[in-house]
Predicted model as a PDB file, atoms N, CA, C, CB and O in Angstrom, pLDDT in the B-factor column:
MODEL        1                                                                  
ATOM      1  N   UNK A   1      -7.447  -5.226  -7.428  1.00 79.00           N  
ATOM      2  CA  UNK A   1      -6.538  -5.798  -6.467  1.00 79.00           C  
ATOM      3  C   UNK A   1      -7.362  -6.581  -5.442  1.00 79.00           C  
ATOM      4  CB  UNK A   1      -5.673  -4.695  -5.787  1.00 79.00           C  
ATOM      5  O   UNK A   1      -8.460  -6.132  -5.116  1.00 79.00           O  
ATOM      6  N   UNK A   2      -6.901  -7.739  -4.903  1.00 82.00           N  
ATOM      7  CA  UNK A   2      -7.184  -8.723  -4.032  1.00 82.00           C  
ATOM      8  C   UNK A   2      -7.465  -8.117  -2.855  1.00 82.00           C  
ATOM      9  CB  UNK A   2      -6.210  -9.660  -3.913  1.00 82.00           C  
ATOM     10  O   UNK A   2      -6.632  -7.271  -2.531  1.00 82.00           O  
ATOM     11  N   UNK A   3      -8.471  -8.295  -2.029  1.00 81.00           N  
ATOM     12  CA  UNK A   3      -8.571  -7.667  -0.446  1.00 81.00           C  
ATOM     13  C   UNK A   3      -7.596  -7.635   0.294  1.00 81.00           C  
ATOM     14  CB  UNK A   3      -9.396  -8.269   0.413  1.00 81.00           C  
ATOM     15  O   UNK A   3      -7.466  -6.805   1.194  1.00 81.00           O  
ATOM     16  N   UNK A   4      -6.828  -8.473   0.040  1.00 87.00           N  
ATOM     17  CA  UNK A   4      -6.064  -9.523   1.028  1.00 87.00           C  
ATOM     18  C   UNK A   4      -4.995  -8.894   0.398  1.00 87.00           C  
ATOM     19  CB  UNK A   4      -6.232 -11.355   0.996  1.00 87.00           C  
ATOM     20  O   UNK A   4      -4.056  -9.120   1.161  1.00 87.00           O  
ATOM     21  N   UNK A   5      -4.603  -8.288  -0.468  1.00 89.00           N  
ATOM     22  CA  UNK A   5      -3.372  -8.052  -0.567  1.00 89.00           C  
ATOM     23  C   UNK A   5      -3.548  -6.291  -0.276  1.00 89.00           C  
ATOM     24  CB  UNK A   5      -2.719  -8.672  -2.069  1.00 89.00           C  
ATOM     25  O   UNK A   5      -2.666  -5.672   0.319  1.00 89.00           O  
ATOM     26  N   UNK A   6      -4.601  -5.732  -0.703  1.00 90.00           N  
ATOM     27  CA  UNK A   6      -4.993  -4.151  -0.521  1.00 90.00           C  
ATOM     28  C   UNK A   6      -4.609  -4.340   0.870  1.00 90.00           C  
ATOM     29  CB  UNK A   6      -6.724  -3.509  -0.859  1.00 90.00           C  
ATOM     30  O   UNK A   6      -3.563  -3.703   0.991  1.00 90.00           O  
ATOM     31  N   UNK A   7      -4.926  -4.921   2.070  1.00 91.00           N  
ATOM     32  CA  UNK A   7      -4.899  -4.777   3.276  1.00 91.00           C  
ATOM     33  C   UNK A   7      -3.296  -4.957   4.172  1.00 91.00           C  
ATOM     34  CB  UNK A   7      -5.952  -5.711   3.614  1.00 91.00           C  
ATOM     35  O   UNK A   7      -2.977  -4.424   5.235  1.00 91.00           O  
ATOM     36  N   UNK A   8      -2.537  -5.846   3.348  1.00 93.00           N  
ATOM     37  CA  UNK A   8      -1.527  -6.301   3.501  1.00 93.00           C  
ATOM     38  C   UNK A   8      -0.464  -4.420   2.828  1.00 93.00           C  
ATOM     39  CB  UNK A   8      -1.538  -8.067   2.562  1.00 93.00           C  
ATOM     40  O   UNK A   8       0.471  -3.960   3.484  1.00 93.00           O  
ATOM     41  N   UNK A   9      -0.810  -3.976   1.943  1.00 92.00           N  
ATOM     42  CA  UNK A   9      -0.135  -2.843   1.326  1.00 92.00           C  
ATOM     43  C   UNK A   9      -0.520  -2.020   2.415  1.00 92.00           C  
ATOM     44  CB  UNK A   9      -0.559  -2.356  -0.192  1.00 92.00           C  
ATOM     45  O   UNK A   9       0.382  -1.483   3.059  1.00 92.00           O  
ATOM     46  N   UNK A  10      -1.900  -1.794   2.786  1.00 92.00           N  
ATOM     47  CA  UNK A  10      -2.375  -0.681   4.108  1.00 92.00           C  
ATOM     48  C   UNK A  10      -1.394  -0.629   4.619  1.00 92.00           C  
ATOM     49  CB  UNK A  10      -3.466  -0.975   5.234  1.00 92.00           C  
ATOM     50  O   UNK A  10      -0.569   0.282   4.547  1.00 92.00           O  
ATOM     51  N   UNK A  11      -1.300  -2.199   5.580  1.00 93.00           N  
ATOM     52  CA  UNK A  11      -0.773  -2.394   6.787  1.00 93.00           C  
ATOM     53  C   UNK A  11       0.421  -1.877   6.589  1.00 93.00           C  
ATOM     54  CB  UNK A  11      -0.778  -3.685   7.284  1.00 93.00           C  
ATOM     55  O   UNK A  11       0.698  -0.984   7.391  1.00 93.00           O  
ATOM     56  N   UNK A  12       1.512  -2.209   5.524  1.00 95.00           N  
ATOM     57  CA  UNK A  12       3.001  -1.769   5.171  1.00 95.00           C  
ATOM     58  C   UNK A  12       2.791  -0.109   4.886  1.00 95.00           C  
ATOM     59  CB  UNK A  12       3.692  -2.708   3.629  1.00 95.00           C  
ATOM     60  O   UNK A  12       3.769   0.638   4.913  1.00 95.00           O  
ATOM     61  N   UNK A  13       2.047   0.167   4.735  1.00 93.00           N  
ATOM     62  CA  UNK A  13       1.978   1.441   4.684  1.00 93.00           C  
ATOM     63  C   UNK A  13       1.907   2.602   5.639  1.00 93.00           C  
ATOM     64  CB  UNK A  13       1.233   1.497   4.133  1.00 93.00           C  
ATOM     65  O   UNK A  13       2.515   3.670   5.574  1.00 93.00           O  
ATOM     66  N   UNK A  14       0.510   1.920   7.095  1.00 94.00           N  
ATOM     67  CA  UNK A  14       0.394   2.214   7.726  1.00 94.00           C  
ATOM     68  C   UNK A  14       1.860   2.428   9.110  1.00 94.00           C  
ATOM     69  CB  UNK A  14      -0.625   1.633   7.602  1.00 94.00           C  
ATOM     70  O   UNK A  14       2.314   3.428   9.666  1.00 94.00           O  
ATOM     71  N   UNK A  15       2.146   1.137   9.199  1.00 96.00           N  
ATOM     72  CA  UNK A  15       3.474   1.021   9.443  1.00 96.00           C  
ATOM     73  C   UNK A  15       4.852   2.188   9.536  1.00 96.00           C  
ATOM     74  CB  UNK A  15       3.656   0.202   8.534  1.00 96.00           C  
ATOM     75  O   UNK A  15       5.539   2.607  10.468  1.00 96.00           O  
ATOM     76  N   UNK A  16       4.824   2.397   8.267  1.00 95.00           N  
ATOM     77  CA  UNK A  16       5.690   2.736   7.235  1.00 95.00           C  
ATOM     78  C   UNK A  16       5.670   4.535   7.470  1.00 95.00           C  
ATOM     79  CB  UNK A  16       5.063   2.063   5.610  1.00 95.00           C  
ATOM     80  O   UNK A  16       6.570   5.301   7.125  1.00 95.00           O  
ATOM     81  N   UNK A  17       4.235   4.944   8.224  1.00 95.00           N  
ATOM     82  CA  UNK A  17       3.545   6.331   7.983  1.00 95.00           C  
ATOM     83  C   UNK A  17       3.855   6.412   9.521  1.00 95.00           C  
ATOM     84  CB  UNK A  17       1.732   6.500   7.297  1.00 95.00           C  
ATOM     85  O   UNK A  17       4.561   7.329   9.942  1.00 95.00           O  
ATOM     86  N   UNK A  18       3.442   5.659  10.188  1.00 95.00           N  
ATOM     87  CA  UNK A  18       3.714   5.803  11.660  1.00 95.00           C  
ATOM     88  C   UNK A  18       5.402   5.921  12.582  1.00 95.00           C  
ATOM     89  CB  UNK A  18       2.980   4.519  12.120  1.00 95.00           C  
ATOM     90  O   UNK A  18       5.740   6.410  13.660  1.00 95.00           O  
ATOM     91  N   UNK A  19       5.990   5.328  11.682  1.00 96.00           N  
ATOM     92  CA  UNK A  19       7.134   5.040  11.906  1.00 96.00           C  
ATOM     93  C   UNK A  19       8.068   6.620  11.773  1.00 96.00           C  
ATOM     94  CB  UNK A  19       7.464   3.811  10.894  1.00 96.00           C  
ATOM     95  O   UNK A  19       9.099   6.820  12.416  1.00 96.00           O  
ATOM     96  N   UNK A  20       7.564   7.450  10.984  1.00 96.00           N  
ATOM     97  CA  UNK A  20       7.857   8.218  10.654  1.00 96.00           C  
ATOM     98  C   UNK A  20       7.507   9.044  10.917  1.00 96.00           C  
ATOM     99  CB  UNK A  20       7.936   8.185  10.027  1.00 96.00           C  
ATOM    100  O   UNK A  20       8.445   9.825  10.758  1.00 96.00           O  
ATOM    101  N   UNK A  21       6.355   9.790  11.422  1.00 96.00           N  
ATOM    102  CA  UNK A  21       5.518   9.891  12.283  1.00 96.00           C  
ATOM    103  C   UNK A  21       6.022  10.493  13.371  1.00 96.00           C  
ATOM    104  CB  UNK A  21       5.008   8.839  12.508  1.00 96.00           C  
ATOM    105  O   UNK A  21       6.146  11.698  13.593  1.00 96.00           O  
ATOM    106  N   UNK A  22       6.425   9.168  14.317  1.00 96.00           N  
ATOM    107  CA  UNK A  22       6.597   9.586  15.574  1.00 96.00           C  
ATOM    108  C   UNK A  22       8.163  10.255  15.215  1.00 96.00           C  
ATOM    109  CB  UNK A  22       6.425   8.279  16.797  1.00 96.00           C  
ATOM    110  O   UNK A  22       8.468  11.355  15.675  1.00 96.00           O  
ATOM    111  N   UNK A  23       9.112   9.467  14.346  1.00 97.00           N  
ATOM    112  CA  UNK A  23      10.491  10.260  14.215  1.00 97.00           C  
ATOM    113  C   UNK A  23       9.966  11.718  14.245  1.00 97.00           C  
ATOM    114  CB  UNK A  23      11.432   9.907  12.710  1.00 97.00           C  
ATOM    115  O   UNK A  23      10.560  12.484  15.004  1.00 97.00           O  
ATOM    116  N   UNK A  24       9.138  12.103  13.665  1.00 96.00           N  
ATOM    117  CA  UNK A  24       9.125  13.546  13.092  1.00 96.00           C  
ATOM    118  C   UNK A  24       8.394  14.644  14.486  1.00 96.00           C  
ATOM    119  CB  UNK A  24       7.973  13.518  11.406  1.00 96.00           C  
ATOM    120  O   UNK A  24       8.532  15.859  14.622  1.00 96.00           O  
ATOM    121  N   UNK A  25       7.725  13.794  15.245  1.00 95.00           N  
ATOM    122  CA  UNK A  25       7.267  14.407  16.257  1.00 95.00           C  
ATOM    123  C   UNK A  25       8.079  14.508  17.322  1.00 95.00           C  
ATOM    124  CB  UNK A  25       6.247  13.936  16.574  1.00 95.00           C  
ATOM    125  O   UNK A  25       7.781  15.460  18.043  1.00 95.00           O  
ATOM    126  N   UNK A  26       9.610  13.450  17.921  1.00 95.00           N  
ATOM    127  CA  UNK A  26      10.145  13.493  18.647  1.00 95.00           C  
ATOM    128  C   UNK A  26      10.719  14.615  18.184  1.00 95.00           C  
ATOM    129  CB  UNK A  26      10.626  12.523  18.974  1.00 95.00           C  
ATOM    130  O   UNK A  26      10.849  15.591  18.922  1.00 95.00           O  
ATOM    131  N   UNK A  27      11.090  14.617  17.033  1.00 96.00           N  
ATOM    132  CA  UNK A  27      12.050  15.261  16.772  1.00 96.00           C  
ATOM    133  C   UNK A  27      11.771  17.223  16.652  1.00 96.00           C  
ATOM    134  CB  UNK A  27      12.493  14.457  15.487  1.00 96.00           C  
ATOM    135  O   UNK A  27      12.596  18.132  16.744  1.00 96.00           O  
ATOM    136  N   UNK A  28      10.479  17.256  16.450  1.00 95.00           N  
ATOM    137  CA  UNK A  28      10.065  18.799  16.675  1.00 95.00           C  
ATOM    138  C   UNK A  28       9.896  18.967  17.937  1.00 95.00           C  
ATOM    139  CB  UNK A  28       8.808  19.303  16.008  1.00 95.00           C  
ATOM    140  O   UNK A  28      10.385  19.894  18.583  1.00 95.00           O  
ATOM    141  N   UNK A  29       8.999  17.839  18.493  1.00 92.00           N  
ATOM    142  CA  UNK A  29       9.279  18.378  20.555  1.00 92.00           C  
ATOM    143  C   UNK A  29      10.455  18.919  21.006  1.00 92.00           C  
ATOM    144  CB  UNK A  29       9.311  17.051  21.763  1.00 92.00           C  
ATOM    145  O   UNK A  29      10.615  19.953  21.654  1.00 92.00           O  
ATOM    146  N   UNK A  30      11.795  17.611  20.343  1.00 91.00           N  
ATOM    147  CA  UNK A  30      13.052  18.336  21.035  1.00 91.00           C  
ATOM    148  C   UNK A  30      13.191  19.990  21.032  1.00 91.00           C  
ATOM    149  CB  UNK A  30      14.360  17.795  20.276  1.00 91.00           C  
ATOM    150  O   UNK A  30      13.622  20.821  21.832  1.00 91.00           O  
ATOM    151  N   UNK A  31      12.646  20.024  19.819  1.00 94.00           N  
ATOM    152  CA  UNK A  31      13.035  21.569  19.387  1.00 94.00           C  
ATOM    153  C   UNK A  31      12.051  22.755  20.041  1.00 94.00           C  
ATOM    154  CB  UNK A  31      12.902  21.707  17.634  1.00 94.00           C  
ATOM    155  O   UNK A  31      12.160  23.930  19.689  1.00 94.00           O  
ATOM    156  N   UNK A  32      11.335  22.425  20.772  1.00 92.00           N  
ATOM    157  CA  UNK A  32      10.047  23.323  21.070  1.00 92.00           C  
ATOM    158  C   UNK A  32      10.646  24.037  22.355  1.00 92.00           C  
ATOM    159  CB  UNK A  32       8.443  22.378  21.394  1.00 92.00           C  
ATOM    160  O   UNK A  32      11.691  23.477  22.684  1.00 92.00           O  
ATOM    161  N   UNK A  33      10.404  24.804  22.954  1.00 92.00           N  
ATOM    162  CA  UNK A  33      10.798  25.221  24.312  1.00 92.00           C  
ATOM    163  C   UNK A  33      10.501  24.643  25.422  1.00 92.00           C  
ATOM    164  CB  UNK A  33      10.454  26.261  24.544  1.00 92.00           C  
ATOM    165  O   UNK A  33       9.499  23.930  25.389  1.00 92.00           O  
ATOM    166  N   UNK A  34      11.213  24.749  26.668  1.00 90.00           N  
ATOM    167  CA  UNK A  34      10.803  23.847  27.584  1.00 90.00           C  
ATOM    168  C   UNK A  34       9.872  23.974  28.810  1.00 90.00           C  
ATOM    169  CB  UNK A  34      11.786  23.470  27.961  1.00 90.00           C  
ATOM    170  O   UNK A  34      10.216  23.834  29.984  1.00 90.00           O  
ATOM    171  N   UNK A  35       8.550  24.282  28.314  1.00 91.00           N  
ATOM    172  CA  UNK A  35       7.103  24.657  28.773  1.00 91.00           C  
ATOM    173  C   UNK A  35       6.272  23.232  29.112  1.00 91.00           C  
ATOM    174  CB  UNK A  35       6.274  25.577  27.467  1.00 91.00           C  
ATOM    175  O   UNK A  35       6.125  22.431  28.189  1.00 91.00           O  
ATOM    176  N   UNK A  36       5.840  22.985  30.176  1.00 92.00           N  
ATOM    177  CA  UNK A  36       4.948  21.857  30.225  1.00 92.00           C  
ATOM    178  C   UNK A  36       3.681  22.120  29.600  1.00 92.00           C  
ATOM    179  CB  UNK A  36       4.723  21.435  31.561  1.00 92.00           C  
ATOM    180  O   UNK A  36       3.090  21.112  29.214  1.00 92.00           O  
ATOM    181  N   UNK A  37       3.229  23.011  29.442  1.00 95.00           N  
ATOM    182  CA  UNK A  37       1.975  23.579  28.741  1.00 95.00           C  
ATOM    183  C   UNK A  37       1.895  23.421  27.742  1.00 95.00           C  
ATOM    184  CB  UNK A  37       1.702  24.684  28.742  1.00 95.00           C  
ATOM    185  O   UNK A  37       0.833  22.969  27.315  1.00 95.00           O  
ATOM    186  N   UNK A  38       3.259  23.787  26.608  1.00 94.00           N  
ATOM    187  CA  UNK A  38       3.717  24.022  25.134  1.00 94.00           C  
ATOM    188  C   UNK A  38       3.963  22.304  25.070  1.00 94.00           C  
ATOM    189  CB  UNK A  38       5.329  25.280  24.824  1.00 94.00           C  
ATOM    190  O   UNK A  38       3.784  21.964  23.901  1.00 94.00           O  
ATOM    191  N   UNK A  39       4.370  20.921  26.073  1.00 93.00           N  
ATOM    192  CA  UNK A  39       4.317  20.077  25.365  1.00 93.00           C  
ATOM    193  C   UNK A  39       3.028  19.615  25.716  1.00 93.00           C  
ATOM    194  CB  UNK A  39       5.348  19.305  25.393  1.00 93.00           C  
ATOM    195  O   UNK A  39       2.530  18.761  24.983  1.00 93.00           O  
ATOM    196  N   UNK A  40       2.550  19.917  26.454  1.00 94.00           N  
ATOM    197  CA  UNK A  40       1.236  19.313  26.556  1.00 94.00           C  
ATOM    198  C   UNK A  40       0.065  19.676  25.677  1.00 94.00           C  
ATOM    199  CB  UNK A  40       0.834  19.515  27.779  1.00 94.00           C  
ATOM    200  O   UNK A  40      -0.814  18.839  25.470  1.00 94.00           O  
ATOM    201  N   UNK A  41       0.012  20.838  25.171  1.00 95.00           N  
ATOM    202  CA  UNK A  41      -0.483  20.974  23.947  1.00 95.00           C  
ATOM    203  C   UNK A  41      -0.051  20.235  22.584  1.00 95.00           C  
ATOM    204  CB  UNK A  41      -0.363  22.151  23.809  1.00 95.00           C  
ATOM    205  O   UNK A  41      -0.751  19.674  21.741  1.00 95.00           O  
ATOM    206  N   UNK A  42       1.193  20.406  22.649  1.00 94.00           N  
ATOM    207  CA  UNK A  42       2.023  20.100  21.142  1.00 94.00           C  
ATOM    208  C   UNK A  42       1.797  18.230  21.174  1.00 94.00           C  
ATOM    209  CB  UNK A  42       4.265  20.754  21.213  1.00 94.00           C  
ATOM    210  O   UNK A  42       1.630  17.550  20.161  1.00 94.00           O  
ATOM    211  N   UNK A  43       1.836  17.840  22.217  1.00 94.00           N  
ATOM    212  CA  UNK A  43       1.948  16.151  22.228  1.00 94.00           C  
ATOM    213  C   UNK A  43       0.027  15.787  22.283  1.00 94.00           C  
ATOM    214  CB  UNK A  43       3.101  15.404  24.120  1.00 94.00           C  
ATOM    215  O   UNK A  43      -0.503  14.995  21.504  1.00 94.00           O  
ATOM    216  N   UNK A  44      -0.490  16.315  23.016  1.00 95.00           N  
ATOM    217  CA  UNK A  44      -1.693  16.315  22.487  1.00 95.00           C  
ATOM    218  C   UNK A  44      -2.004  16.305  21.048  1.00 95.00           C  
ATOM    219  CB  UNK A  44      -2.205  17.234  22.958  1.00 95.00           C  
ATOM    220  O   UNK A  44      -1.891  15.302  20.342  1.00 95.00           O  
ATOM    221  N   UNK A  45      -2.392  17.438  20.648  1.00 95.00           N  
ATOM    222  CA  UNK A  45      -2.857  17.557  19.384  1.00 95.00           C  
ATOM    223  C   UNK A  45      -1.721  16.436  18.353  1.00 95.00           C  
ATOM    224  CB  UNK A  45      -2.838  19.346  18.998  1.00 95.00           C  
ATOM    225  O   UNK A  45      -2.285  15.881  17.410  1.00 95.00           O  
ATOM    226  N   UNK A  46      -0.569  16.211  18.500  1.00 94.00           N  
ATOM    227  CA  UNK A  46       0.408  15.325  17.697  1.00 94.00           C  
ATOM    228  C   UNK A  46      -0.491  13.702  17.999  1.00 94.00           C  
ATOM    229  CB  UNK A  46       2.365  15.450  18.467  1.00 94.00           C  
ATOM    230  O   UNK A  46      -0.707  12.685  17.340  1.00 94.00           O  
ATOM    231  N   UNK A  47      -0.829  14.221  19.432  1.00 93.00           N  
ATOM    232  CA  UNK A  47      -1.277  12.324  19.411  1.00 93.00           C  
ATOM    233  C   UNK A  47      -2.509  11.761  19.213  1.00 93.00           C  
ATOM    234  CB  UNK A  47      -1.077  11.587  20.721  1.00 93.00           C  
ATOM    235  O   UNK A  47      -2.904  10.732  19.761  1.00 93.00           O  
ATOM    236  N   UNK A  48      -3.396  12.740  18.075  1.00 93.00           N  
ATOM    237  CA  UNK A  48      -4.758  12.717  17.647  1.00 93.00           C  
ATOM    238  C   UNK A  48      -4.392  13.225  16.319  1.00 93.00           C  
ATOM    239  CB  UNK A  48      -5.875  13.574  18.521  1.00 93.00           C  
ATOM    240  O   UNK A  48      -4.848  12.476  15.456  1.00 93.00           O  
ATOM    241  N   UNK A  49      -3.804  14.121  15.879  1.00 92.00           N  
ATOM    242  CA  UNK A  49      -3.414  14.057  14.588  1.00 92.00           C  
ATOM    243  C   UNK A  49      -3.133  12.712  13.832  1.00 92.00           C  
ATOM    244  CB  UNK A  49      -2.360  14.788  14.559  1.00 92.00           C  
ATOM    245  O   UNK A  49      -3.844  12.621  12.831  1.00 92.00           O  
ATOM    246  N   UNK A  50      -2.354  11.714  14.013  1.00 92.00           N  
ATOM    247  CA  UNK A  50      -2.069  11.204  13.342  1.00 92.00           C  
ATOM    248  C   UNK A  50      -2.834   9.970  12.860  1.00 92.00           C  
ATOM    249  CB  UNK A  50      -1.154  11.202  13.653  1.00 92.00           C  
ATOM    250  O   UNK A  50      -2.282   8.990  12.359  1.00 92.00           O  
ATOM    251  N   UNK A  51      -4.189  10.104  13.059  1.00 91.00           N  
ATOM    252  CA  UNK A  51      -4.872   8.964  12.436  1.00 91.00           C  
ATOM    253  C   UNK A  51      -5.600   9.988  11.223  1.00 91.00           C  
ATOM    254  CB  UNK A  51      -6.043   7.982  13.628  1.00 91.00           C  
ATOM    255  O   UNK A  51      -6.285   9.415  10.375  1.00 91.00           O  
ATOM    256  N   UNK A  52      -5.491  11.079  11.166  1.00 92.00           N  
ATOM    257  CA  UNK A  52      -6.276  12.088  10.344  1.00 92.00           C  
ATOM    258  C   UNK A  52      -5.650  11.382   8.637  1.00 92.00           C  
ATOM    259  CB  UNK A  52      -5.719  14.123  10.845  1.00 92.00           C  
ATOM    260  O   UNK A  52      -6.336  10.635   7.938  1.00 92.00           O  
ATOM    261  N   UNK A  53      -4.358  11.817   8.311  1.00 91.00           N  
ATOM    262  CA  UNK A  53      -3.951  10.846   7.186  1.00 91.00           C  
ATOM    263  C   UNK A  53      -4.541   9.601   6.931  1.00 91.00           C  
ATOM    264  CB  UNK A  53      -2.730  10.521   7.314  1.00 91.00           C  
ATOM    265  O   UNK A  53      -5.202   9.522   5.895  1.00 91.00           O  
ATOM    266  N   UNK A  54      -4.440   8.522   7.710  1.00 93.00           N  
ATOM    267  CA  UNK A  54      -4.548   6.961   7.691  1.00 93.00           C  
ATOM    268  C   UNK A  54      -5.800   6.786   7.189  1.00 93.00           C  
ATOM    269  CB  UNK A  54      -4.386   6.187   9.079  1.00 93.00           C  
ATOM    270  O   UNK A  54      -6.098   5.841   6.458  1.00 93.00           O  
ATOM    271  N   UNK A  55      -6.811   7.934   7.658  1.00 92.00           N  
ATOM    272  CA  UNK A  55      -8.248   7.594   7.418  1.00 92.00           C  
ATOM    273  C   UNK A  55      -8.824   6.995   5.947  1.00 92.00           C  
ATOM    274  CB  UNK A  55      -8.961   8.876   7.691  1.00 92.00           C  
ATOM    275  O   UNK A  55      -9.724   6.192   5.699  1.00 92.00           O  
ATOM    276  N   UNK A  56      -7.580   8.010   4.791  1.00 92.00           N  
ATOM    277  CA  UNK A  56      -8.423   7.691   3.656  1.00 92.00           C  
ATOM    278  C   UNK A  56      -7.699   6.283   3.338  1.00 92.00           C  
ATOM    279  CB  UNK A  56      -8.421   8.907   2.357  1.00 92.00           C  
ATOM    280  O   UNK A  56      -8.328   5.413   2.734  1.00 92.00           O  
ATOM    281  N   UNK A  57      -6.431   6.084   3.733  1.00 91.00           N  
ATOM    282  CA  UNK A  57      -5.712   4.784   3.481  1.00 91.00           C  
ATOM    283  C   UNK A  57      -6.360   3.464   3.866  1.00 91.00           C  
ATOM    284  CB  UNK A  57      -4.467   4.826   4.173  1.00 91.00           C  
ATOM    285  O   UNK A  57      -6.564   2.541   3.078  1.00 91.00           O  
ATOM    286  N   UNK A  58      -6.684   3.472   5.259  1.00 90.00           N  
ATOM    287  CA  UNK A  58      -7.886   2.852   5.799  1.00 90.00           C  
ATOM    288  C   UNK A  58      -8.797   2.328   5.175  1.00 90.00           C  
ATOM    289  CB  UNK A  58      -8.468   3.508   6.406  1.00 90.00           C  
ATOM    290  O   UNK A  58      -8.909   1.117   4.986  1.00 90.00           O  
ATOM    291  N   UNK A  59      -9.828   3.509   4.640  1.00 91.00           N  
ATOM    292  CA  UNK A  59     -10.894   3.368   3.881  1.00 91.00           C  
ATOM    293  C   UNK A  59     -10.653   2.578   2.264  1.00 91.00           C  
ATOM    294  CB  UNK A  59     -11.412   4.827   3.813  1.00 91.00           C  
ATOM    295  O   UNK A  59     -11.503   1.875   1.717  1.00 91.00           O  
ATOM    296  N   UNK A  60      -9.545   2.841   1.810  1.00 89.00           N  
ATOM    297  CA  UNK A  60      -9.099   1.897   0.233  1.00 89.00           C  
ATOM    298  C   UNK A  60      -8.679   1.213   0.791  1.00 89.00           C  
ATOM    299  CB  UNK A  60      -8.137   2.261  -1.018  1.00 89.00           C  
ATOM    300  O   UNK A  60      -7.828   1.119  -0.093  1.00 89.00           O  
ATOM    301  N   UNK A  61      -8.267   0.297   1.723  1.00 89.00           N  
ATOM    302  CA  UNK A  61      -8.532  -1.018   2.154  1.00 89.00           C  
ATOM    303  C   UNK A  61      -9.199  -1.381   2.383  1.00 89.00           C  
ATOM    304  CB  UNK A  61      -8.239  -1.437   2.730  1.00 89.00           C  
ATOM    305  O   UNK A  61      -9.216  -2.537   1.959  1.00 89.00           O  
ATOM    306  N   UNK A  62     -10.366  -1.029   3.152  1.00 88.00           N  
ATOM    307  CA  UNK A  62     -11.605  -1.513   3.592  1.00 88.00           C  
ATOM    308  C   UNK A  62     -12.811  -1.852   2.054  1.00 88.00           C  
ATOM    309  CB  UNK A  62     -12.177  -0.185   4.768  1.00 88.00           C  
ATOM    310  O   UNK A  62     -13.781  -2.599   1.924  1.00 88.00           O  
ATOM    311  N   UNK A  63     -12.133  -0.902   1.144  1.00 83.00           N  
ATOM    312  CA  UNK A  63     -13.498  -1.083  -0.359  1.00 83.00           C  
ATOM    313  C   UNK A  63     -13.703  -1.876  -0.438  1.00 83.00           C  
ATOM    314  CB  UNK A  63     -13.477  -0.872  -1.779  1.00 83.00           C  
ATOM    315  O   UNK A  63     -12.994  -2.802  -0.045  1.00 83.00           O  
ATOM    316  N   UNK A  64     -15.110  -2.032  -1.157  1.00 77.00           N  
ATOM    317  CA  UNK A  64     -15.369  -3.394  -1.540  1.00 77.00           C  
ATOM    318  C   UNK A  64     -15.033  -3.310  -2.935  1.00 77.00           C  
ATOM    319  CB  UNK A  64     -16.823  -3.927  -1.256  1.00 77.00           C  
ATOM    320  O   UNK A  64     -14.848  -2.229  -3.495  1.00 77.00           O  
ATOM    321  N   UNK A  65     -14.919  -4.850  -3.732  1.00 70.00           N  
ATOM    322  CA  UNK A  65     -14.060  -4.901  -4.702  1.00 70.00           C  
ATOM    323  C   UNK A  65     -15.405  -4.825  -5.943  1.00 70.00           C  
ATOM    324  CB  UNK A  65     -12.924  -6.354  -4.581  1.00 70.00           C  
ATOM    325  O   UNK A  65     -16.463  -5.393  -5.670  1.00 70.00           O  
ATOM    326  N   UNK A  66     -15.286  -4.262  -6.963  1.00 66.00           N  
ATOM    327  CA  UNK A  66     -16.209  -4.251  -7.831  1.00 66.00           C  
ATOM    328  C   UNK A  66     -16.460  -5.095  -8.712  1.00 66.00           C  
ATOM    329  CB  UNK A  66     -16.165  -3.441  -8.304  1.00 66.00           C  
ATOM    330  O   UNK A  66     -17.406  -4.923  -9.480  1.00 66.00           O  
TER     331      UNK A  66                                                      
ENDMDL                                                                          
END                                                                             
């Protein structure tokens, strides 16, 4: 596959992962109790988690082509 198009699939992907993402995180905060501590932990760690996935997606865009 073309760089240019591997990067173009990332991006729709990346997109696509994030988007969903945050739905899924609003949507468990709502549900959490109402502790400033409990979101400040929970939105923390949620808002460093989510490049952990992307990394390997990232990286098969970035390959070089053989």
């Amino acid at each position: 596959m073309a760089p240019r198009i591997r990067r173009f699939v990332a991006a729709i992907g990346a997109l696509g992962f994030l988007a969903f993402y945050v739905w899924a995180v609003v949507a468990i905060g709502d549900r959490l109790p109402a502790s400033m501590w409990i979101d400040l932990v929970f939105y923390g760690i949620a808002g460093i988690a989510w490049g952990i996935p992307l990394i390997p997606l990232l990286s098969w865009a970035e390959r070089k082509r053989k």
